[in-house]
C-alpha positions as CSV (number, residue, x, y, z in Angstrom):
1,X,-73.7,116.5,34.6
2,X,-72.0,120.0,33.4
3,X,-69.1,119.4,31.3
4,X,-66.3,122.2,31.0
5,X,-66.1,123.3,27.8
6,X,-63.4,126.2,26.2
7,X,-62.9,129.2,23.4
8,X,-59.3,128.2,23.8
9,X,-59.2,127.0,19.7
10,X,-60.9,130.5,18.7
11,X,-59.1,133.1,20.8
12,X,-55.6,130.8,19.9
13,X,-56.2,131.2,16.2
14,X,-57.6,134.7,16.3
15,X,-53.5,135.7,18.2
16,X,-52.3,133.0,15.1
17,X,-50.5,131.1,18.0
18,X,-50.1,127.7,17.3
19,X,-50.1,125.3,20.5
20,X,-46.8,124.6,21.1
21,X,-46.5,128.8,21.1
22,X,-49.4,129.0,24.1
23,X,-47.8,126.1,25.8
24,X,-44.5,127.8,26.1
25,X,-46.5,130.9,26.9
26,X,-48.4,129.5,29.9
27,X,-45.1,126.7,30.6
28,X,-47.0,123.5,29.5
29,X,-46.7,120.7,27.0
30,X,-48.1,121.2,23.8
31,X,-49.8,118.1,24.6
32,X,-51.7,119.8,27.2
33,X,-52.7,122.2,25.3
34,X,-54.2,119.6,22.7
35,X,-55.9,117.7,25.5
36,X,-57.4,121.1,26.9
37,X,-59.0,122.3,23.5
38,X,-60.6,118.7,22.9
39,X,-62.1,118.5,26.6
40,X,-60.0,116.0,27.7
41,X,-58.4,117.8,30.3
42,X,-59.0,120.3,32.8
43,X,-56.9,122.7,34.0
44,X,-55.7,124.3,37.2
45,X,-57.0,127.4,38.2
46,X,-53.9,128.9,37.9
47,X,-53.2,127.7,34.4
48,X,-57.1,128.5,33.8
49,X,-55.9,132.3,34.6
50,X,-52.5,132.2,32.8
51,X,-54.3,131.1,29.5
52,X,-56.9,133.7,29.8
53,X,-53.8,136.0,30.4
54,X,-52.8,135.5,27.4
55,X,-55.6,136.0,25.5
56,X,-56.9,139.2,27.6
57,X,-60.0,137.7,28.6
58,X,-61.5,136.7,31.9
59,X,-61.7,132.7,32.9
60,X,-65.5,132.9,32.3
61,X,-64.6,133.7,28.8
62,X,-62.4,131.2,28.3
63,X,-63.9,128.3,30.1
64,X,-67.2,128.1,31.1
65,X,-69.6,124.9,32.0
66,X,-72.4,123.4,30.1
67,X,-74.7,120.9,30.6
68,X,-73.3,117.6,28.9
69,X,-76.4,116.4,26.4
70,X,-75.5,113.1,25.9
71,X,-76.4,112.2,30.1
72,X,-79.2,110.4,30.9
């Protein structure tokens, strides 16, 4: 079953935003943000496209699916 995963960590640290800065970027907790990073959420297309925004990448760069190895 794909699983989504995200560059969200990499591209946050590259800008030297901490969460709570893309959160109030993008209008989210900085919980969300947390939750997004580890895989435990995932987000609305239109937050999906407000985070890439911010970044100045595509969705596809930011988020993509993979194949979750631990499925049986």
């Amino acid at each position: 079953m794909p699983v989504l995963k995200t560059k969200m960590y990499e591209y946050r640290k590259a800008l030297k935003l901490q969460q709570s800065d893309l959160a109030e970027m993008v209008g989210v907790r900085r919980e969300t943000i947390g939750k997004l990073e580890n895989g435990y959420y995932n987000p609305s297309l239109k937050l999906a496209m407000d985070i890439a925004k911010v970044f100045g990448k595509s969705v596809e760069e930011v988020f993509c699916f993979e194949e979750d190895e631990d499925a049986d």
